[in-house]
N, C-alpha and C positions, 0 to 999 in steps of 0.2 A: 497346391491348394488352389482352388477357383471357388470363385463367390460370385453370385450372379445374383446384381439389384440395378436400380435405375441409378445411373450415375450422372453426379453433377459435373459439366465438362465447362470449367469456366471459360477456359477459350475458346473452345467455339459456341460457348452461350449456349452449350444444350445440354436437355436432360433426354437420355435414353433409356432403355435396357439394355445389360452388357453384363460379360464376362468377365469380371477380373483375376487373372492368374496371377498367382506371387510363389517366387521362390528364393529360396535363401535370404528372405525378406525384404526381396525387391517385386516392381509390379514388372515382370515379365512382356506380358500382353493384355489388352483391353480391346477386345473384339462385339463388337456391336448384335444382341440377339434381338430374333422376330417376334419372342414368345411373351406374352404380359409378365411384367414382376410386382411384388408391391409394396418395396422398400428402398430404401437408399442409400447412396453411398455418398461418400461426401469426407473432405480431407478435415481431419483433425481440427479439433479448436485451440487455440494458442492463446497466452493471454500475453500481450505482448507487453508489458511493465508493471512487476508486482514484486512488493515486502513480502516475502512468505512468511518471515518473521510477524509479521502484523497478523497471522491467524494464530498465534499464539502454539504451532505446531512445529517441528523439524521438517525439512523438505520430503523426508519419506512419509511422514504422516500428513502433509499438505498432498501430496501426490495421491494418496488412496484415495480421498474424497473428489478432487479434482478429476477424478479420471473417472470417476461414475460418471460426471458428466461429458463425457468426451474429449474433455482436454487433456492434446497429445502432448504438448510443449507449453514449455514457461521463460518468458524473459526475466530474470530475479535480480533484483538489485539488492545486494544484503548490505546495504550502508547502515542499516539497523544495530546486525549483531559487530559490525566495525565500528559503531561508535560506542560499543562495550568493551567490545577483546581486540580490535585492530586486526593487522593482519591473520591471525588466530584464528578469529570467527571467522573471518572469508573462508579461510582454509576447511574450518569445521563446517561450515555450507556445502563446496565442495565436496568433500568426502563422505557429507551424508547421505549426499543426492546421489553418490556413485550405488547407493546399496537400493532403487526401485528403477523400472525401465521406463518412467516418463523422463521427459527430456528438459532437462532444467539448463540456460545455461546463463552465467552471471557476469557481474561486471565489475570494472574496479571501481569502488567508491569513491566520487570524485571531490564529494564537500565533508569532512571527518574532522573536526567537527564545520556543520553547516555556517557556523558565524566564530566572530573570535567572543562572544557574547553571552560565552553558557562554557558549562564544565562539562566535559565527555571522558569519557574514560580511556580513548586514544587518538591522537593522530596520526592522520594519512597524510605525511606531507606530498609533495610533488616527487620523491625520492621513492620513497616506499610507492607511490602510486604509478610510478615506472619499474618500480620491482613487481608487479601486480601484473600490469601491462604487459610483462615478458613472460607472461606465462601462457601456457597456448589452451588454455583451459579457462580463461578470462576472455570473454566473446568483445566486449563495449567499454566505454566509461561511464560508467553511471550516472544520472541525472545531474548535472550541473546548476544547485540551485542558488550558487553565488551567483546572479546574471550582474548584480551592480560592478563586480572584480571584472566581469567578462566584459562589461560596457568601457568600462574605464582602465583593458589593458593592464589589469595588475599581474604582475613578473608570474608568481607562485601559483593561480588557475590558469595562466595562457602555459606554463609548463605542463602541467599535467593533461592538459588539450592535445599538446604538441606529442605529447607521448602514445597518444591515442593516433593522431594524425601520421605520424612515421610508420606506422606500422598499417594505416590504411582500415582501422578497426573506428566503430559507431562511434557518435557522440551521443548521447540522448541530454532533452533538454528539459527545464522546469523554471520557468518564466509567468507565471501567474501575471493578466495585465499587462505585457511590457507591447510596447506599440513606438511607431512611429520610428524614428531615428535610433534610438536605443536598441529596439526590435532587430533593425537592418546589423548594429554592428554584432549585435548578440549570435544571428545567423551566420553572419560573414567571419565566423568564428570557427566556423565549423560544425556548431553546435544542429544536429536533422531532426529535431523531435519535442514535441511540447507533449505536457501529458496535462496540461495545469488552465486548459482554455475554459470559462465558463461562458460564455458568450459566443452565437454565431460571429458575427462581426471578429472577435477576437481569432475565431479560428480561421477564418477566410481571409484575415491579411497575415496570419503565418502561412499559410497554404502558399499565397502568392508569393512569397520569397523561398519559396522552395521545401521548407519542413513538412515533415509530415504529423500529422495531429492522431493523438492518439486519446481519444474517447472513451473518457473512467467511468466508470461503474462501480462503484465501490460501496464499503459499510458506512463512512460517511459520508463522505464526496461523491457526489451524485449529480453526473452534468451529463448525460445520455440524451436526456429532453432536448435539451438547448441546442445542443449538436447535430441530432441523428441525420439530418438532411443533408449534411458533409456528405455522407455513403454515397448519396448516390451523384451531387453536384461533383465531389474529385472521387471516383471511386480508386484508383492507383494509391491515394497521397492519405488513406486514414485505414487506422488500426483499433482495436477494441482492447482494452485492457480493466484490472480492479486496480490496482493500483494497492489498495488495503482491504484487506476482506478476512470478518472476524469467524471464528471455527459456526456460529449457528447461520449463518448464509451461506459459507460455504459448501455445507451440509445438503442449504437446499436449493443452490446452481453456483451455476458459474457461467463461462461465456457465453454457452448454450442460450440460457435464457436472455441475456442481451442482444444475441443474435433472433431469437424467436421475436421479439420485441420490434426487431429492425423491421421484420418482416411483416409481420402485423401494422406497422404505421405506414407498411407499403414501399419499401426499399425493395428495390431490385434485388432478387435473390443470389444473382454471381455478382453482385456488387459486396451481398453482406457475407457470399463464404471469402471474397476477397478480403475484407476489412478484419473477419473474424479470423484468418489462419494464413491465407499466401499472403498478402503485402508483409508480413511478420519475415516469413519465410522468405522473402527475396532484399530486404531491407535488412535485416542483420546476416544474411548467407548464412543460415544455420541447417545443420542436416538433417531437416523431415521434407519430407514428399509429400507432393500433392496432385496426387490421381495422375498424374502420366508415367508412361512407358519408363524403363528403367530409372525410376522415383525409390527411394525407401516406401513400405509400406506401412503409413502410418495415417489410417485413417478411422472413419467413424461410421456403423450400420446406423438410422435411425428408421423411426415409422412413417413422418414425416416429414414436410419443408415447412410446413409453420409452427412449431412445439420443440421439434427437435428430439425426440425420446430414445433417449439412445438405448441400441439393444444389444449391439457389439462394441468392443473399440480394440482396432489391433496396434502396434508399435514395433517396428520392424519383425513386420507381418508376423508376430506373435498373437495370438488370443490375448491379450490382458485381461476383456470384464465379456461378460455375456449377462444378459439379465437371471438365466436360470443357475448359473454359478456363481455370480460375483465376481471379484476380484480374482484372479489365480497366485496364489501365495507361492508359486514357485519361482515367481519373478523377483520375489521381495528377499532382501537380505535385513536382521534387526543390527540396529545400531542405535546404541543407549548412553554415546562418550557426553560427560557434562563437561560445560565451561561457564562460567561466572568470571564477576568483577564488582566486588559489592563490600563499600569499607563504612558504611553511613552507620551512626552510632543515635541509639533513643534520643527522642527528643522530649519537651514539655511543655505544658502551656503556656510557660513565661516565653518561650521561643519562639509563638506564634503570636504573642500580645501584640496590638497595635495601640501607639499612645497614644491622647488625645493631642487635638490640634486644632492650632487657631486658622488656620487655611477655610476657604471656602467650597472648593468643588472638591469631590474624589473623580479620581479617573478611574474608571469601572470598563471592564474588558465585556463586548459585547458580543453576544454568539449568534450565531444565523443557521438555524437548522437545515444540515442537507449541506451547509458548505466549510471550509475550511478558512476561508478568510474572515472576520472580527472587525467591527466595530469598535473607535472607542467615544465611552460613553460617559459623559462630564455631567455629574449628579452634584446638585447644591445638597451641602448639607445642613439639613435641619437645626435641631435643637440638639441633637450628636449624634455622633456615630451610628449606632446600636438604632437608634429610630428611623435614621435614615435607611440604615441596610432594610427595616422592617417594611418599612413604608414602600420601597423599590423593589422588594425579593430579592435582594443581594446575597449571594454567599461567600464565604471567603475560599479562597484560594490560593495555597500552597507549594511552592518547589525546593526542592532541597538535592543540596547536590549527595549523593549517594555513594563518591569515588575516595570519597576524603572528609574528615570531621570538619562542620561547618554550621552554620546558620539557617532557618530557611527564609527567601524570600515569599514575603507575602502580598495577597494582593485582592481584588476584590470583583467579580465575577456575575451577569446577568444572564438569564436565559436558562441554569440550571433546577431552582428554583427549588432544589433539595430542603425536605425539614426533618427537625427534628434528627438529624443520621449526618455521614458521610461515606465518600469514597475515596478510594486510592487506590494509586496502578505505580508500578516499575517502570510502565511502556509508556513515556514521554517522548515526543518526537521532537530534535532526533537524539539527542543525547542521552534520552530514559535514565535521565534524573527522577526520584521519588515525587511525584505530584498527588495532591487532596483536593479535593473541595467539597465543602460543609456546611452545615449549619449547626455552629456549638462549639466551641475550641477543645471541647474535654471528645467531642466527635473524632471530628480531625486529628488529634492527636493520636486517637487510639488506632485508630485507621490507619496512618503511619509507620505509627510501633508495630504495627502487627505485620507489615512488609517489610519493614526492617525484621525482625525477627525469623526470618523464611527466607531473607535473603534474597527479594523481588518476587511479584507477583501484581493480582488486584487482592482486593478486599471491601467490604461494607461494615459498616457498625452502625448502632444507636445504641441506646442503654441496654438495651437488653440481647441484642443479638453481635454476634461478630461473624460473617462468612470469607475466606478467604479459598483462593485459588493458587495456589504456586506453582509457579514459573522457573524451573530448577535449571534452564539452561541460558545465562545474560540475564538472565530477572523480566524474559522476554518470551519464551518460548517453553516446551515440556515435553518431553519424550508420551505423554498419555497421547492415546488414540482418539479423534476426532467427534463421537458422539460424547465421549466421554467427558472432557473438556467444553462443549456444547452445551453439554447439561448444568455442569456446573456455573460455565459465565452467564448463562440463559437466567439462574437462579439468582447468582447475585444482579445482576443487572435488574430482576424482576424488584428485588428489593429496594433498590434504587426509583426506579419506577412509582411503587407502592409507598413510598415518601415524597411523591411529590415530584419529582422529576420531569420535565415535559418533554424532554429529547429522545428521539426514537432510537436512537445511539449512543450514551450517556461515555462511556470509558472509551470508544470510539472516537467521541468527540471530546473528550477529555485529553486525550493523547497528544492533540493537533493544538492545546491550547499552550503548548511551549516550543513549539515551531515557529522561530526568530522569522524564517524568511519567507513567511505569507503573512501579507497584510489583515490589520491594519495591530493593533492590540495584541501584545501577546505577554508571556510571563515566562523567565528563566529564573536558574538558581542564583545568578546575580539581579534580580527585581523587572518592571514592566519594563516591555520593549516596544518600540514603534519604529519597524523598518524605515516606512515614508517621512518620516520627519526629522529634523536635522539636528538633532542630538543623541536620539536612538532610544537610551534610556529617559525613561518618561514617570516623574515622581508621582506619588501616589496621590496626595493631596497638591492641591494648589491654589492658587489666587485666580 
């Protein structure tokens, strides 16, 4: 087979016309022509750290959409469905991704659960996380978001490092803020990757101790702005990833358009196929090719170098998409195994009551649209409760542990601004505990009961409506296909919306609001939590 377009040649910095021959799904030769072309060639898009689980799809149903837009490879971290089924779900990742020919490859979950602070449905200790490690089908260690254990040398993360380190495989790292001395021992750890930088400044003094920064784009987390000028200042030392991306964006890009983006604000073009696909590619040693001589053939036709339009995409020099056929279904194998872990029993409104109190402030959890880190936010209260929430747009805010019969912890919630209704999700990060938040206790409840009853998923309610979506695999994920699913969370979302909601991402941002280990405020199934502060758990009311 030969295919003849203007090829992007990162190393020697040029674009030509050429020949590309591939066989047995290698590039053969790449011979230089005289004659005009008027397309491109250019290596695959990688997204180099992503939940697949966070688009609410199985790796084979994240792959079909993912490859309309030319992405040939995926770095996945399933610490998601491990913090539901443990080793199990890793295994059920693996074996699902074995049935489509995009290139998925994963890691072992390094933090199961992310803090001792929350109820998860298994743990990876450092045991199991060397049984993980020896498998040759486990690329990395995944994200490492305990950096306080890794600062201060605890036995149980320096093991599970060391297990990565022996065998000479990735560390990837997740350090939101950490600087200075902390920083230093955190890298000297081993740890080569932040994915968590929101700040220039923060990204250029990991850069300088040698990590490499990997620049999110994500459905909520949204730090591409702040960054993009990394590309081209390290171009070697930065990668492009989502990080979390829910089924209606991914529908309508993927890295393509972050990389289209790059270029638009004027990034050097073999600076942004670098960021978008090789530095991936030579930084975890994984097997795709990028446009040279005996390479895998895994790359991407488009129309142009500022949009990106893909019109081919091959993967070991297979056809996978063309624009006039689609997908080719003869690459895909179906695979429909479910697994769960869901023991949470109805709840009622005496369970969500909160009593009165002679205390003066509430500590109200603050949100920041576009980011994943929280505020907290110390509200006098009024003449009570009920007027204050009124007077601020407070809502409340629900977790409950879903593994085992319990309690919920409650708590109280700014920036959502929901009336009249509620919502709930199964996908709580990272433990995906059942979480709500509402306005109305008879809301919230019933938004609850109705996940419980499905056994995870989302849901919306008010008086008169109930929409749910189930999540039949961890109370996380669904074997349905990608528009399909699309439609439907587009719909409850919209409902959401249409109550009052101000958040461009509401369950999106909803997810990240029980994730212990980003700052500042946050909410588990045992009550509010404050990494930075030096009791951790933070009462609700206070003086």
């Amino acid at each position: 087979m030969k295919i003849e377009a203007n090829i992007v040649d990162v190393d020697k910095k040029e674009i030509y016309p050429a020949s590309v021959e591939v066989r047995a799904g290698i590039i053969t030769s790449i011979e230089r022509l005289e004659k005009r072309v008027n397309n491109y060639i250019i290596p695959g898009f990688i997204d180099a750290h992503v939940h697949i689980e966070s688009s609410m799809l199985s790796p084979v149903e994240f792959s079909k959409q993912a490859m309309r837009h030319g992405t040939v490879a995926v770095i996945s971290d399933p610490h998601e469905i491990a913090n539901v089924c443990g080793i199990e779900g890793v295994d059920y990742m693996i074996e699902n991704s074995q049935n489509t020919p995009m290139k998925i490859y994963f890691g072992a979950p390094s933090c199961v659960p992310a803090t001792p602070f929350e109820t998860s449905g298994n743990i990876l200790d450092a045991q199991a996380v060397e049984k993980l490690m020896a498998k040759c089908d486990i690329l990395y260690l995944s994200e490492v978001m305990n950096f306080p254990a890794v600062v201060s040398g605890e036995e149980e993360i320096m093991k599970k490092i060391e297990s990565a380190k022996k065998r000479n495989k990735v560390i990837d790292g997740h350090a939101p803020g950490l600087k200075g001395e902390d920083l230093r021992k955190y890298v000297e750890a081993g740890i080569s990757t932040d994915h968590e930088c929101f700040t220039i400044e923060e990204g250029r003094e990991k850069i300088a101790l040698g990590m490499k920064v990997l620049i999110r784009e994500g459905s909520a987390a949204k730090n591409f702005n702040s960054l993009y000028k990394l590309i081209d200042e390290f171009p070697d030392m930065v990668m492009l990833c989502s990080d979390d991306k829910h089924p209606e964006d991914l529908m309508e890009s993927h890295i393509n358009k972050v990389a289209a983006r790059a270029v638009k604000l004027g990034c050097n073009i073999f600076n942004v196929i670098k960021a978008s696909s090789i530095n991936a590619i030579k930084h975890y040693n994984i097997g795709v090719g990028y446009l040279k001589e005996n390479h895998k053939a895994d790359f991407a036709i488009v129309d142009n170098l500022n949009e990106f339009n893909l019109q081919e995409l091959y993967i070991d020099g297979n056809k996978i998409y063309d624009t006039a056929g689609g997908l080719d279904v003869e690459y895909f194998t179906i695979h429909t195994k479910i697994i769960n872990n869901f023991n949470a029993e109805r709840i009622s409104i005496s369970d969500i009551a909160v009593e009165k109190t002679d205390k003066k402030y509430i500590n109200c959890i603050d949100v920041i649209e576009g980011e994943l880190i929280t505020r907290t936010k110390k509200i006098e209260i009024s003449e009570s409760i009920e007027k204050t929430i009124q007077e601020h747009n407070l809502n409340k805010i629900i977790v409950l542990n879903r593994y085992s019969k319990a309690k919920p912890a409650v708590g109280y919630i700014h920036g959502f601004a929901i009336k009249n209704s509620a919502i709930g999700s199964t996908i709580a990060h990272d433990c995906h505990n059942l979480i709500c938040i509402g306005d109305g206790d008879e809301n919230i409840v019933k938004a609850a009961n109705s996940l419980i009853d499905m056994r995870g998923g989302i849901s919306f309610t008010n008086t008169d409506k109930l929409k749910v979506l189930s999540l039949e695999i961890g109370g996380i994920m669904t074997n349905k296909p990608v528009d399909v699913v699309a439609a439907e969370y587009k719909a409850i979302e919209s409902f959401a919306k249409s109550n009052g909601c101000l958040l461009n991402a509401p369950f999106m941002t909803m997810a990240f609001m029980a994730l212990l280990v980003i700052p500042e405020l946050k909410i588990s199934d045992k009550g509010l939590f404050d990494i930075t502060s030096k009791d951790l758990f933070v009462p609700l009311f206070q003086d």
